[in-house]
C-alpha positions in Angstrom: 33.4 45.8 -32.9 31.9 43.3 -30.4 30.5 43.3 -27.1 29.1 40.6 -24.5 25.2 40.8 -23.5 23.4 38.5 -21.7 21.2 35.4 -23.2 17.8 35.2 -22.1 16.2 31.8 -22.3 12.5 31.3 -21.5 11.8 28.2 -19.8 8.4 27.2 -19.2 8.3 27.8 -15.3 11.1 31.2 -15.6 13.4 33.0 -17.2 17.1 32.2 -16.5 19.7 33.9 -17.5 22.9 31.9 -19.2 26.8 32.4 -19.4 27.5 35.7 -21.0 28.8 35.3 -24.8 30.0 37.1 -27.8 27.8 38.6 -30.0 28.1 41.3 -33.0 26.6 44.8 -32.7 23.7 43.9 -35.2 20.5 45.5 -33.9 18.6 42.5 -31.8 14.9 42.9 -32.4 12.9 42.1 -29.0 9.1 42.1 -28.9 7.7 44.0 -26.0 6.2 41.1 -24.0 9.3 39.6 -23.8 12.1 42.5 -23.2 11.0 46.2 -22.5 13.1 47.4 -19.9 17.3 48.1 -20.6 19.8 45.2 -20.5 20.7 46.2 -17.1 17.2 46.7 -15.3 17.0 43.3 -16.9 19.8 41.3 -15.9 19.0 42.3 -12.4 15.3 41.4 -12.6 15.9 37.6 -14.2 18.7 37.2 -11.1 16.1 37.8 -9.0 13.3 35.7 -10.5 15.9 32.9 -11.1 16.2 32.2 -7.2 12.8 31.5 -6.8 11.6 28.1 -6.4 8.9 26.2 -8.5 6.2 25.7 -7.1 4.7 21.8 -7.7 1.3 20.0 -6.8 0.9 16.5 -5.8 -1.8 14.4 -5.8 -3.5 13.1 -2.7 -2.1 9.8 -1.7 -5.5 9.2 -0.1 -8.3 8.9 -2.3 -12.4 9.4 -0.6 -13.4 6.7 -2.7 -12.6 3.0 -3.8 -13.6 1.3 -7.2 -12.5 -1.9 -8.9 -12.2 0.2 -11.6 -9.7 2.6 -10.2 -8.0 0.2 -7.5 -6.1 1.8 -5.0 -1.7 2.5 -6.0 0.3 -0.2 -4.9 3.4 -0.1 -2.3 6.0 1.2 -4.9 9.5 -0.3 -4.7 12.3 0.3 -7.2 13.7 -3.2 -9.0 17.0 -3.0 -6.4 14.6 -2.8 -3.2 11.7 -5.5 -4.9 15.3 -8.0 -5.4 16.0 -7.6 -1.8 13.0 -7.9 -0.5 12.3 -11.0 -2.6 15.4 -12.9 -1.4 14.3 -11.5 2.2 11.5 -13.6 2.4 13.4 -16.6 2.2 15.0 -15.9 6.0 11.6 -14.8 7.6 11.1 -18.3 8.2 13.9 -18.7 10.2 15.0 -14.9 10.9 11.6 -13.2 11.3 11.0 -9.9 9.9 13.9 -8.4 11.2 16.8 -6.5 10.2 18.9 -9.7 9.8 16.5 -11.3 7.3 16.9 -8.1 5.0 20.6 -8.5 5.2 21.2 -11.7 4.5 18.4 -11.0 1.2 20.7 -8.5 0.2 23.4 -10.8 0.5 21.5 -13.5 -1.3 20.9 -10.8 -4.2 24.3 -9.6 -4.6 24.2 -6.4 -3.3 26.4 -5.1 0.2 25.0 -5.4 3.3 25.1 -1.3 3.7 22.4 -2.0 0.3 19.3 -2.5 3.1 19.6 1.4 3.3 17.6 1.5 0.6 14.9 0.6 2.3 13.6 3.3 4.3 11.1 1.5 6.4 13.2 -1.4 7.1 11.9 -4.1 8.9 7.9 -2.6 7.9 8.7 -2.7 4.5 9.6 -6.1 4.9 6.3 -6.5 6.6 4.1 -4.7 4.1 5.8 -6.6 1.4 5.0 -10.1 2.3 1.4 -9.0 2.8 1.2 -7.8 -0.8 3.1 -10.4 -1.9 0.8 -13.0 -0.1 -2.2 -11.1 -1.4 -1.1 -11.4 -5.0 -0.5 -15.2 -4.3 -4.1 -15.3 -3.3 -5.4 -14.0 -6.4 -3.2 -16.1 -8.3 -4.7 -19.1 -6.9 -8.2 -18.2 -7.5 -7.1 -17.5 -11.2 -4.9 -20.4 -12.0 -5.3 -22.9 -9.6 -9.7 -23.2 -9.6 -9.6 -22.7 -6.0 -13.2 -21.6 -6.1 -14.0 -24.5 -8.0 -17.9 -25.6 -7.2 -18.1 -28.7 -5.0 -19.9 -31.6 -5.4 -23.0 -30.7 -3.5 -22.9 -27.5 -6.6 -22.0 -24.3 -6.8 -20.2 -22.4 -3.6 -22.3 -19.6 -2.5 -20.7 -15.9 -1.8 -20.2 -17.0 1.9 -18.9 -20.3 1.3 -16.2 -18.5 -0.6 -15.2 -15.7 1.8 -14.6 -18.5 4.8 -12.6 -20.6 1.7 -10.3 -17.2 0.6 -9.8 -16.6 4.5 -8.3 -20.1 5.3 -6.7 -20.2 2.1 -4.7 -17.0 2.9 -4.4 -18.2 7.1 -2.2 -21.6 5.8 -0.5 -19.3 3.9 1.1 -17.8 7.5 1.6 -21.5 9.0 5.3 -21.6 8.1 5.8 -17.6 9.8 3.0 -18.2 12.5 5.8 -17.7 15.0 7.2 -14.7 13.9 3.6 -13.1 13.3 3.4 -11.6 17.1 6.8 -9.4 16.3 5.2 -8.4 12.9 2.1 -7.2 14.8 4.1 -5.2 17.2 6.3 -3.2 14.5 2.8 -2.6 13.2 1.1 -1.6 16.1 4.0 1.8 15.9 2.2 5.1 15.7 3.8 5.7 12.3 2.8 2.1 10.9 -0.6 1.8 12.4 -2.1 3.6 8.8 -0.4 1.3 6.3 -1.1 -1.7 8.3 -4.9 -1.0 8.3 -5.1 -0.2 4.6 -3.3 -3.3 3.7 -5.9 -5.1 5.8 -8.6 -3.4 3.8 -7.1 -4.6 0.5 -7.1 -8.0 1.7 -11.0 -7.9 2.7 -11.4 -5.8 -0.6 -9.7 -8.2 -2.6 -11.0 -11.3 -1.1 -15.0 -9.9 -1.3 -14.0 -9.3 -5.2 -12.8 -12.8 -5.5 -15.8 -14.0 -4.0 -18.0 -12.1 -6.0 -19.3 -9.7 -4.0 -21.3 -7.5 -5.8 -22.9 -5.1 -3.5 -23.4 -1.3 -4.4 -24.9 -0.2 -1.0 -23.6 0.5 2.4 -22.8 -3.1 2.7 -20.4 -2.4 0.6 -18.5 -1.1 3.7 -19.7 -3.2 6.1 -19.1 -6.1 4.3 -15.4 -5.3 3.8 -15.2 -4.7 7.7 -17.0 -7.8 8.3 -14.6 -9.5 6.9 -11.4 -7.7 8.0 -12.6 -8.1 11.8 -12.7 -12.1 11.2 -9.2 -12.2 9.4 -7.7 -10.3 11.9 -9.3 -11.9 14.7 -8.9 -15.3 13.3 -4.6 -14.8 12.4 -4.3 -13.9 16.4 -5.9 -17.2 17.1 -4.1 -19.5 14.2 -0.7 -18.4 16.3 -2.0 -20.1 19.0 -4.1 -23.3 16.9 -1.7 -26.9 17.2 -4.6 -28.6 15.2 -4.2 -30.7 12.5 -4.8 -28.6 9.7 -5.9 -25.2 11.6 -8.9 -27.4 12.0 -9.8 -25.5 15.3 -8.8 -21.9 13.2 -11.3 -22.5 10.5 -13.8 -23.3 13.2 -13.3 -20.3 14.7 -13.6 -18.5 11.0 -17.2 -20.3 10.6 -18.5 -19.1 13.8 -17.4 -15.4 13.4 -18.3 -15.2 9.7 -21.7 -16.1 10.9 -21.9 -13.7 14.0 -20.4 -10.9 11.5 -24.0 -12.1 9.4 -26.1 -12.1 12.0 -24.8 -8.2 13.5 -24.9 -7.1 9.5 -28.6 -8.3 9.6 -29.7 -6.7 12.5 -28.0 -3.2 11.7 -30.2 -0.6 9.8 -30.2 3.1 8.9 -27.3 5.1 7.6 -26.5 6.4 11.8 -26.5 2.5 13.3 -24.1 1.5 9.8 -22.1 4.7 11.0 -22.0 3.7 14.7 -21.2 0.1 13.7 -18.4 1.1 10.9 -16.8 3.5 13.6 -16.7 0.7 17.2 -15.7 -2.0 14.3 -12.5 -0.1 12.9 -11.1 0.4 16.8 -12.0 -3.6 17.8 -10.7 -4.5 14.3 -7.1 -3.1 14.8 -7.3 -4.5 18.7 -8.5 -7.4 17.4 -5.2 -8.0 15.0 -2.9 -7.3 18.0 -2.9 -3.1 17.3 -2.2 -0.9 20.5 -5.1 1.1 19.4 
């Protein structure tokens, strides 16, 4: 003689209860930590807990510190949405960061043009991606390429190599210097306005590192906002610079890097650093064209 009962699985979160099957009549030993109550009373119980949902932690996407050792996480993008964006910045150029330049790098990729969906940000993630991309290329040269090399007159001191990373990543703009004033305004949206500013940091961060910054102190900060204000400050005047070179831009770099100095130099105490930090971070994003 047979007779259906119910099989219990235990899964690590619940218990669920499968598709009924057929079974003998052979006494089925239970321990009492797992089944004490009748079939019934426990059919109706694992229904119940079966419904609920699991509940899941996530780590903080912010983190209250920053070390070389453990860098901030990148922008992550899938291989599909890297591809696009990849052939993307072909059409910037021409296209700016707009909707059309992502099509056409679909296009260029070999997806559909309906493919952009996959990018949730659109035209920002365009944006964020040529300013990673751009930052990597900056590292890349200092690596490979002896950017940092010492000049004749010896080697380049710490400051030296801040205004050389800063020009170096400047002519890096020159052939999307017209299309920089729509970036800024996409990232001057409420919902952008965060992003932008940490991928600013990461630049100062990165080119500090480069340079050999090695401060453990609370220049550590001020340093990186030092040189964030003079990047941003000095992109909004390259769009404007028809010099031969950016000669009048990296002008303009030398005499801000050495007003940034001089302000660092005067400022003392952990409250003026705090007062300094805070007016710096709202001129900084006014100073790269943010509606702040």
């Amino acid at each position: 003689m047979t007779r259906t009962q119910p099989l219990l699985t235990l899964s690590r979160r619940y218990l669920t209860t499968a598709a009924p099957r057929t079974t003998t009549t052979t006494p089925i030993r239970t321990t009492k930590s797992l089944l004490t109550t009748k079939p019934t009373t426990t059919t109706t119980t694992l229904r119940t807990i079966q419904h609920q949902p699991c509940l899941r932690t996530t780590t903080p996407s912010i983190r209250p510190y920053h070390s070389i050792h453990h860098p901030s996480p990148p922008h992550e993008y899938s291989n599909s949405q890297t591809t696009i964006l990849s052939s993307a910045l072909r059409h910037v150029p021409t296209h700016g960061f707009t909707r059309d330049a992502l099509t056409l790098g679909a296009r260029d990729a070999g997806f559909l043009d309906v493919s952009v969906q996959l990018l949730p940000r659109g035209e920002f993630d365009l944006i964020l991606f040529w300013l990673a991309s751009r930052r990597g290329l900056l590292r890349s040269k200092v690596e490979n390429d002896a950017l940092l090399q010492s000049s004749q007159q010896g080697p380049l001191s710490v400051d030296d190599k801040i205004k050389t990373l800063i020009m170096e990543r400047l002519r890096m703009n020159v052939e999307v210097k017209d299309k920089l004033q729509d970036a800024l305004a996409i990232m001057s949206l409420g919902e952008n306005i965060p992003l932008s500013l940490s991928e600013l940091h990461a630049l100062s961060d990165d080119i500090l590192t480069l340079a050999g910054d090695a401060s453990v102190d609370a220049s550590w900060y001020s340093k990186r906002m030092a040189v964030a204000a003079v990047y941003a400050s000095s992109e909004f005047v390259m769009t404007r610079d028809t010099s031969a070179g950016l000669r009048d831009t990296e002008e303009f770099v030398s005499r801000r890097w050495a007003d940034a100095r001089a302000v660092k130099d005067k400022v003392s105490g952990v409250k003026q650093c705090l007062g300094f930090l805070g007016s710096t971070a709202v001129g900084l994003g006014r100073s790269w064209g943010l509606k702040l």
